[in-house]
GUMARBA-686253 format. One record per residue (C-alpha): residue number from 0; x, y, z. Coordinates in nm, 4 decimals. Layout:
% GUMARBA-686253
<site pos="NUM" east="X" north="Y" up="Z"/>
...
***
This chain:
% GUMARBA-686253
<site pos="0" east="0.1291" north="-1.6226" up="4.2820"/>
<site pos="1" east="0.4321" north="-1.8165" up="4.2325"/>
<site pos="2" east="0.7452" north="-1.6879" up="4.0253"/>
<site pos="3" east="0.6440" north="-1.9128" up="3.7652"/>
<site pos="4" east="0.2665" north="-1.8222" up="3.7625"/>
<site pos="5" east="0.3532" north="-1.4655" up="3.7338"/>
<site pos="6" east="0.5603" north="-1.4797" up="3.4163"/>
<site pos="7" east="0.3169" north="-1.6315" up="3.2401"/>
<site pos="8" east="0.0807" north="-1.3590" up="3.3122"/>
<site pos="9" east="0.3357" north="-1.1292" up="3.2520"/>
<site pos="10" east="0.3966" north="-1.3364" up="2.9021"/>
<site pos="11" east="0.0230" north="-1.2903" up="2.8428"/>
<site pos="12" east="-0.0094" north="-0.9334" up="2.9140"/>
<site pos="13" east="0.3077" north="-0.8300" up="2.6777"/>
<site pos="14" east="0.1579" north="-1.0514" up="2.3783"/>
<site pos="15" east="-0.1487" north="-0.8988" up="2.4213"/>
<site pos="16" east="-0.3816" north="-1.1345" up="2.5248"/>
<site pos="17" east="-0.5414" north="-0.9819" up="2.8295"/>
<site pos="18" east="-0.6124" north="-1.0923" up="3.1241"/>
<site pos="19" east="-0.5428" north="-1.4222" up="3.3254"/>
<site pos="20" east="-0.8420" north="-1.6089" up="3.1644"/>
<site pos="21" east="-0.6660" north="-1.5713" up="2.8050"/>
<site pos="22" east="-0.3683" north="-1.8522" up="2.9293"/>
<site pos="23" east="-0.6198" north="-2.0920" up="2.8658"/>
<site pos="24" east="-0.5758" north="-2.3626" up="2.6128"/>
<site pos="25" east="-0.9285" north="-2.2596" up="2.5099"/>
<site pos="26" east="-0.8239" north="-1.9104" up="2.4118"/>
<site pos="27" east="-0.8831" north="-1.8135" up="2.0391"/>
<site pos="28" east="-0.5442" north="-1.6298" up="1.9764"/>
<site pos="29" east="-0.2718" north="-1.8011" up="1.7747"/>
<site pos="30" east="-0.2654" north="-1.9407" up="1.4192"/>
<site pos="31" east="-0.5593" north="-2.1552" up="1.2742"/>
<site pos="32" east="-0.5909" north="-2.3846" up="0.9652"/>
<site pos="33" east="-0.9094" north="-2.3410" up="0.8182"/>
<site pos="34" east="-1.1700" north="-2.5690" up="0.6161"/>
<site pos="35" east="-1.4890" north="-2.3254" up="0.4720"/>
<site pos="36" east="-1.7750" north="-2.5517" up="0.3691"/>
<site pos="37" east="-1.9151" north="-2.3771" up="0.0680"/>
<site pos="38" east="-2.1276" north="-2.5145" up="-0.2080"/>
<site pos="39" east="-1.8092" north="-2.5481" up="-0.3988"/>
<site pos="40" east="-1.6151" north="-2.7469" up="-0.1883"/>
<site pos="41" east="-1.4087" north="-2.6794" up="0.1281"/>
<site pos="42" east="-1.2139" north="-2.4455" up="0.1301"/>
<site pos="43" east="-0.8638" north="-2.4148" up="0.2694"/>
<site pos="44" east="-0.7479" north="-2.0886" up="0.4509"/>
<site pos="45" east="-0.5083" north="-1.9317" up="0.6973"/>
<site pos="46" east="-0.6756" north="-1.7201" up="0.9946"/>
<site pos="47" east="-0.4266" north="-1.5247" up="1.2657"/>
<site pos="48" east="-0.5779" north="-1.3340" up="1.5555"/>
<site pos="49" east="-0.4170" north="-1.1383" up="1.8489"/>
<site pos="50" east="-0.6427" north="-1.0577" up="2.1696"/>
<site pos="51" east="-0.5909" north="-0.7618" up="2.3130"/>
<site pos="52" east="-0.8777" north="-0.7439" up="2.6217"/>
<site pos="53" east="-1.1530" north="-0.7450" up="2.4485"/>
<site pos="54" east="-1.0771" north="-0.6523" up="2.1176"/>
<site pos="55" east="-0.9169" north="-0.8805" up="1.8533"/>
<site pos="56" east="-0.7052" north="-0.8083" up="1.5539"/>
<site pos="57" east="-0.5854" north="-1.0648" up="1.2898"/>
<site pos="58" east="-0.6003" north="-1.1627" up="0.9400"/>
<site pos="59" east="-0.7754" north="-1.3945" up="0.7708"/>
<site pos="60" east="-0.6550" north="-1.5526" up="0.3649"/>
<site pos="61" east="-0.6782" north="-1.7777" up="0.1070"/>
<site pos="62" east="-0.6649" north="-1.8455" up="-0.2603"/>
<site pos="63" east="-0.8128" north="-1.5138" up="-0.3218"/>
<site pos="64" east="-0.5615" north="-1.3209" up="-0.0868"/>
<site pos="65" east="-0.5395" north="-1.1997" up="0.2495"/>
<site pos="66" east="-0.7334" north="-0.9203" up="0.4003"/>
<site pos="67" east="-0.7063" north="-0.7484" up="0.7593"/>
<site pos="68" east="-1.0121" north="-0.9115" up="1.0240"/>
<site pos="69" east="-1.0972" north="-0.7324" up="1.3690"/>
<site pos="70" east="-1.3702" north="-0.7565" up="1.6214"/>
<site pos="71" east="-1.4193" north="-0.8741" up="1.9387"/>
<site pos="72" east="-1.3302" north="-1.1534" up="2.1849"/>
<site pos="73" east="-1.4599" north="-1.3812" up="2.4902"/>
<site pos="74" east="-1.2381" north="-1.5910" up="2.6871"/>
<site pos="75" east="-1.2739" north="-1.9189" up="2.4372"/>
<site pos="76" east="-1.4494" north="-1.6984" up="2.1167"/>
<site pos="77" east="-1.4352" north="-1.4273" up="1.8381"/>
<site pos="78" east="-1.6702" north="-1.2202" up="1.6498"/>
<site pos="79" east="-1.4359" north="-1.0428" up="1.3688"/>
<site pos="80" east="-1.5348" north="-0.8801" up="1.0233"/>
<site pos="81" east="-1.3512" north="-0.7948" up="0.7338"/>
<site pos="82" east="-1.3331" north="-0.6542" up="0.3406"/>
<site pos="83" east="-1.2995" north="-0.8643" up="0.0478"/>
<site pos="84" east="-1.2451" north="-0.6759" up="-0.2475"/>
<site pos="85" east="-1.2817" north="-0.8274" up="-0.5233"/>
<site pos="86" east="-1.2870" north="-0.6196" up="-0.9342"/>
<site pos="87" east="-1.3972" north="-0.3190" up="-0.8000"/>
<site pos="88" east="-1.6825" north="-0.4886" up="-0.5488"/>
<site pos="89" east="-1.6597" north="-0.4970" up="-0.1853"/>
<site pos="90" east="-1.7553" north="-0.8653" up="-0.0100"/>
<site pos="91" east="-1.8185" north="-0.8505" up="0.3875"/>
<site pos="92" east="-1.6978" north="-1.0907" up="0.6013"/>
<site pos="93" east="-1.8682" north="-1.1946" up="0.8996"/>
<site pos="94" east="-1.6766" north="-1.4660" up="1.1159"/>
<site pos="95" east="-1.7686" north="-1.6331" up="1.4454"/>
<site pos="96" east="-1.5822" north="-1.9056" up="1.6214"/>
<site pos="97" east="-1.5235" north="-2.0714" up="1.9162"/>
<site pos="98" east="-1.2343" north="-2.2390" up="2.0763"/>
<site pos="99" east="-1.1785" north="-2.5911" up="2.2143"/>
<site pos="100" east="-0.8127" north="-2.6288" up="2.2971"/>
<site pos="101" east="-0.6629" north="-2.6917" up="1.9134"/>
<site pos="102" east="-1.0416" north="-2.7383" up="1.7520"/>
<site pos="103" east="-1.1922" north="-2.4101" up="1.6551"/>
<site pos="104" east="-1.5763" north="-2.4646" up="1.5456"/>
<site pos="105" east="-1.8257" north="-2.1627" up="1.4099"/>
<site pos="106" east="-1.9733" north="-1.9160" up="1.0807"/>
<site pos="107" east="-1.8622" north="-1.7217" up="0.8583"/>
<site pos="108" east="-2.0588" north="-1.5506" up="0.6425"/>
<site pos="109" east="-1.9769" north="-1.4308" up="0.2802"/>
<site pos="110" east="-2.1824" north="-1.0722" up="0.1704"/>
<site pos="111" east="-2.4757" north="-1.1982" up="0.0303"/>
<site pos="112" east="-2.3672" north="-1.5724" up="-0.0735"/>
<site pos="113" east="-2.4786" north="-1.6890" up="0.3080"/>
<site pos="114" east="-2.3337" north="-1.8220" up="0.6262"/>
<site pos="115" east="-2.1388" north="-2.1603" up="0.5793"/>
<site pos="116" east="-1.9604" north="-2.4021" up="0.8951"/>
<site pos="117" east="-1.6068" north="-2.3031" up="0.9741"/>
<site pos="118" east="-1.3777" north="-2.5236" up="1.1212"/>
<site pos="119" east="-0.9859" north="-2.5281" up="1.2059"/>
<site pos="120" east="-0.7239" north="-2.6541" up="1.4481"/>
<site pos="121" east="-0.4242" north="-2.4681" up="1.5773"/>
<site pos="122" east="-0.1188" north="-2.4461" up="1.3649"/>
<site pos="123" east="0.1675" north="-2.6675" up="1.4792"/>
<site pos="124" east="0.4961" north="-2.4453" up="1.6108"/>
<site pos="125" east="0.7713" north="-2.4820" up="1.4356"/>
<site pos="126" east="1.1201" north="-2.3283" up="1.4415"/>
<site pos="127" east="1.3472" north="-2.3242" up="1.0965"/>
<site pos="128" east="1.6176" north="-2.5060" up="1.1147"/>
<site pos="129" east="1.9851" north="-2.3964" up="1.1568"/>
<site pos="130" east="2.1707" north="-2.2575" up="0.8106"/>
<site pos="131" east="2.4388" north="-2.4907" up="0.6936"/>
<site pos="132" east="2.7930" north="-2.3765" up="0.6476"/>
<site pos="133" east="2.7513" north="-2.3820" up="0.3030"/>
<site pos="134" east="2.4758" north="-2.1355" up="0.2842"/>
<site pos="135" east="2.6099" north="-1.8920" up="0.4970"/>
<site pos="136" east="2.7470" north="-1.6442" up="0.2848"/>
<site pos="137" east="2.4607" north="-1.6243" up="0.0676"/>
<site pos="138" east="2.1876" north="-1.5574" up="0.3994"/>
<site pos="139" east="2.4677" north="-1.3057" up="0.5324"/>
<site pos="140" east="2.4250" north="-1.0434" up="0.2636"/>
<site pos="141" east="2.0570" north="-1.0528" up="0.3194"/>
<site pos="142" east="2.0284" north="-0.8682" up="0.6006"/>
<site pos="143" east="1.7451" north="-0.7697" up="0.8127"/>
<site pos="144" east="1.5917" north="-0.4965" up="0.7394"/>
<site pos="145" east="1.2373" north="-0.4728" up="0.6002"/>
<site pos="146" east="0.8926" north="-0.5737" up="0.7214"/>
<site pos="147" east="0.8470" north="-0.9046" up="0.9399"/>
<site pos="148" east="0.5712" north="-1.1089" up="1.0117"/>
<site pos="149" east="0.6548" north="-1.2612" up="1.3328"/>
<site pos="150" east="0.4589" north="-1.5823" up="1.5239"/>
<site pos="151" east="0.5983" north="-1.6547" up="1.9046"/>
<site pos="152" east="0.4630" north="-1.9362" up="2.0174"/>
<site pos="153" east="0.4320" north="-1.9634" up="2.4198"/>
<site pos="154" east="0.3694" north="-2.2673" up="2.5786"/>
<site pos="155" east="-0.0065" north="-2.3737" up="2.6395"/>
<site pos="156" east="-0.1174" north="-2.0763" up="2.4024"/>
<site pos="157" east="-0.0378" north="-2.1397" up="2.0402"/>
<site pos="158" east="0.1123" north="-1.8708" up="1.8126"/>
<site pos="159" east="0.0729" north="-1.5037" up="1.8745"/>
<site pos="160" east="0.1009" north="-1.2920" up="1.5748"/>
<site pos="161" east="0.3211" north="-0.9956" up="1.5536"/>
<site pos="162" east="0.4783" north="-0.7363" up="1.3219"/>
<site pos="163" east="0.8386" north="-0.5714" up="1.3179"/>
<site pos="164" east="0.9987" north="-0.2476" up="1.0866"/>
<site pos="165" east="1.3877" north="-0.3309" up="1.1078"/>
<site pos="166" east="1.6431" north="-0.0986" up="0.9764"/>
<site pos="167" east="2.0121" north="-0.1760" up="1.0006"/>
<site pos="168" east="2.3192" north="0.0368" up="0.9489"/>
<site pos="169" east="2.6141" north="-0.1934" up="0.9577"/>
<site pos="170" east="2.5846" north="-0.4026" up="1.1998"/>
<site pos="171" east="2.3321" north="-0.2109" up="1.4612"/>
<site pos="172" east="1.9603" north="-0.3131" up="1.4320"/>
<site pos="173" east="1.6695" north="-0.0864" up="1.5182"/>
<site pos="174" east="1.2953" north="-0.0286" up="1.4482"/>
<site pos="175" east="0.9439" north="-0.1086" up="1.5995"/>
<site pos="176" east="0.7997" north="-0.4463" up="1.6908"/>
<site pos="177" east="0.4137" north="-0.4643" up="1.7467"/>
<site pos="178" east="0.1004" north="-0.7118" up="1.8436"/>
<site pos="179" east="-0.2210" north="-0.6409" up="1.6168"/>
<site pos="180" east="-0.4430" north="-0.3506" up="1.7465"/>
<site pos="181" east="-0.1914" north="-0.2719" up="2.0545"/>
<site pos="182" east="0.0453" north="-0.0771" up="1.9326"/>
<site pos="183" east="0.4323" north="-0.0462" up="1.8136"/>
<site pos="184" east="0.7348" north="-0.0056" up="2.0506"/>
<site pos="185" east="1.0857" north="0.1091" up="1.9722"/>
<site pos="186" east="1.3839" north="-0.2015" up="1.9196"/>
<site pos="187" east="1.7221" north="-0.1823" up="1.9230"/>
<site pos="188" east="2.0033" north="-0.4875" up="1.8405"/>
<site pos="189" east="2.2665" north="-0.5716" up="1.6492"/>
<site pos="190" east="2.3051" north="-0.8428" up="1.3738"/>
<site pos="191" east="2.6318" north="-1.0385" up="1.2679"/>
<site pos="192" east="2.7050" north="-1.3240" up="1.0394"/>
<site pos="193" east="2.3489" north="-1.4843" up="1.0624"/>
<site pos="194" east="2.2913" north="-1.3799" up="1.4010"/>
<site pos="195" east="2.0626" north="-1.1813" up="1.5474"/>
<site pos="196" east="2.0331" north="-0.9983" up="1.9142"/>
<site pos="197" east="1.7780" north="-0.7372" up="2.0232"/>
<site pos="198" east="1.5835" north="-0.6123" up="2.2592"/>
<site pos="199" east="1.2732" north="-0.4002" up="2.3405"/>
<site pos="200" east="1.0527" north="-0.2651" up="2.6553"/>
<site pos="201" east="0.6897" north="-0.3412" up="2.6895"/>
<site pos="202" east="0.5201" north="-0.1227" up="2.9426"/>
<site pos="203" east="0.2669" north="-0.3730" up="3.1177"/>
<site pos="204" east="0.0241" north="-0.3588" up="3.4322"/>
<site pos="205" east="0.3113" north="-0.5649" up="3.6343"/>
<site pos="206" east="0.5585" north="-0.2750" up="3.5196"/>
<site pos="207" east="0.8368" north="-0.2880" up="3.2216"/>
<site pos="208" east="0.9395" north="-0.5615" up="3.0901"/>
<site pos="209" east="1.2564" north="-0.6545" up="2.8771"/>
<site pos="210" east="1.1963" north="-0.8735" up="2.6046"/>
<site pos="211" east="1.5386" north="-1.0106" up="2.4423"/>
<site pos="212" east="1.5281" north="-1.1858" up="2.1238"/>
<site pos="213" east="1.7651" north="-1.3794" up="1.9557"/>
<site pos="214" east="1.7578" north="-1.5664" up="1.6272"/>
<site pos="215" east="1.9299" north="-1.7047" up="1.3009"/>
<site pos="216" east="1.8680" north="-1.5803" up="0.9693"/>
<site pos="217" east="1.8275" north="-1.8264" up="0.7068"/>
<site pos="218" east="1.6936" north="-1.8554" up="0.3640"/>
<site pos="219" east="1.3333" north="-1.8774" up="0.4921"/>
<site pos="220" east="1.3573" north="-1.6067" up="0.7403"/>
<site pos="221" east="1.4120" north="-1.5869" up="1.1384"/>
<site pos="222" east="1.3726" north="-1.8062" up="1.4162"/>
<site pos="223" east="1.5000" north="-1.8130" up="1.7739"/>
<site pos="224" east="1.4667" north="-1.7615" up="2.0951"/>
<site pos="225" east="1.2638" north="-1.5172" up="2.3517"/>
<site pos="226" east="1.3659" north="-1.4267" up="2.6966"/>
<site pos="227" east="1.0602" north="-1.2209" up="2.8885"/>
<site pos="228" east="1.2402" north="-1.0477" up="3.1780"/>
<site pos="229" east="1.4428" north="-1.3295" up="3.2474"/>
<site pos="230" east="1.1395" north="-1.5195" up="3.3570"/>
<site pos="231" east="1.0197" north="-1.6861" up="3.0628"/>
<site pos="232" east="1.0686" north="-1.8713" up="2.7286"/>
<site pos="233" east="0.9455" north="-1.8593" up="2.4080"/>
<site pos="234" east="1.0330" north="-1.9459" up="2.0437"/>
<site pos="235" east="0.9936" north="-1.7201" up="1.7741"/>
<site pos="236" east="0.9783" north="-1.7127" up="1.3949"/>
<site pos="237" east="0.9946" north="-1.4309" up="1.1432"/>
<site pos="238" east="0.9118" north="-1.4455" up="0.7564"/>
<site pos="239" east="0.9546" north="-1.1355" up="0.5293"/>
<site pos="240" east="0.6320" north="-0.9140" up="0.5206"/>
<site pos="241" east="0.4956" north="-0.6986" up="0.2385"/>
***
C-alpha cells in the first residue's frame, strides 16, 4: 500500500469507520439532510451516524427534537432504531437506508403510524470563517470549555460525527474527545487569543496515532484544521453541545 493509501485507512480506522470498504463514497457515515414523506407533508430533518465495524451510532432530529439512533451497518447501508418521547408516551423508530455516494434512499417507520420513504443527500462541509479584528475580544473571553459537537470532514467520506469534554485552566486545554459508540480518549492543548492547539492518541490496528488539531474560535464555534500522524488532512468544525 502506498504512503498515501495507508493514511487514509489509518484516517478511517481512527474515525471509526471500520474497515477498508468504509472509504467508499457509498459509505453511510457522515451528515444527511433528510425529507420524511408522511401524510402531512415532508418532513425536514437532520440524521448523523458514525460506523464503527459493524455497529453504528448517530442521532437523528427534527422539529420535535433530537433523540440518540444506533444499530447496525453494511458497507453502503444502516438499520438504526431509536426513542421518541413524546408527553409521557414512548414512539419507536425504525430507520433503514442505503447509500449512493451523496443520495441516501430507504424507511423509516414511526410506532404504530407506519413506514413512510426516506430520502437525503450528504451535508455540504463547511468551515466558519475567520473572526474579524473587531470581534476578537468579545470570542476571547469565551473560552473553550464545555461540551462540543464536532463534524471532521475527510475527503471522499463526508462528515464524521464526534464529541469532546474540554476544561481549561488558564491557558492549558484538556478533556476527552470521542466517535459515537467507540469510546472517549484523553486531550491535552492549550488555547490563546482565539486560537486553539491540541492533541490526542488513538490506539488503532496500524498502532498509535497522533491526531493534532488546530482551530479558531469564533462566535459560532470552532473550526480548523486536522493533522493524522503527519500523514493526513482534514477540516474540522465544533459547535457548543448540551
Amino acid at each position: 500500500m502506498t504512503r498515501l493509501g495507508s493514511a487514509f485507512a489509518g484516517a478511517a480506522l481512527l474515525f471509526g469507520l471500520g474497515v477498508a470498504p468504509a472509504l467508499a463514497q457509498n459509505s453511510p457515515a457522515g451528515t444527511w439532510e433528510v425529507v420524511v414523506d408522511t401524510p402531512l407533508g415532508a418532513q425536514q430533518m437532520t440524521m448523523t451516524v458514525a460506523v464503527n465495524g459493524e455497529r453504528a451510532d448517530g442521532t437523528f432530529g427534527g422539529a420535535l427534537g433530537t433523540l440518540p439512533i444506533a444499530g447496525t451497518a453494511k458497507t453502503d447501508s444502516i438499520e438504526m432504531t431509536g426513542a421518541l418521547e413524546i408527553q409521557g408516551m414512548s414512539l419507536q423508530l425504525g430507520i433503514s437506508g442505503k447509500a449512493a455516494g451523496d443520495a441516501l434512499s430507504g424507511r423509516i417507520r414511526l410506532g404504530d403510524f407506519g413506514e413512510f420513504p426516506l430520502t437525503g443527500k450528504r451535508a455540504a462541509a463547511t468551515v466558519a470563517s475567520a473572526v474579524s479584528p473587531d470581534a476578537t475580544p468579545a470570542v476571547a473571553t469565551s473560552g473553550v470549555a464545555g461540551k462540543w459537537n464536532v463534524s471532521v470532514a475527510i475527503a471522499g467520506m463526508g462528515e464524521i460525527p464526534m464529541t469532546a469534554t474540554l476544561s481549561q485552566a488558564g491557558e492549558i486545554v484538556t478533556g476527552t474527545v470521542g466517535v459515537l459508540g467507540a469510546g472517549d480518549v484523553p486531550v491535552k492543548g492549550t488555547f490563546s487569543g482565539t486560537s486553539l492547539a491540541m492533541e490526542f492518541t488513538a490506539e488503532t490496528p496500524q498502532g498509535p496515532f497522533v491526531v493534532t488539531l488546530t482551530g479558531e474560535l469564533s462566535a459560532t464555534g470552532l473550526a480548523g484544521k486536522a493533522d493524522i500522524a503527519g500523514l493526513a488532512e482534514a477540516e474540522w468544525k465544533a459547535v457548543r453541545g448540551q
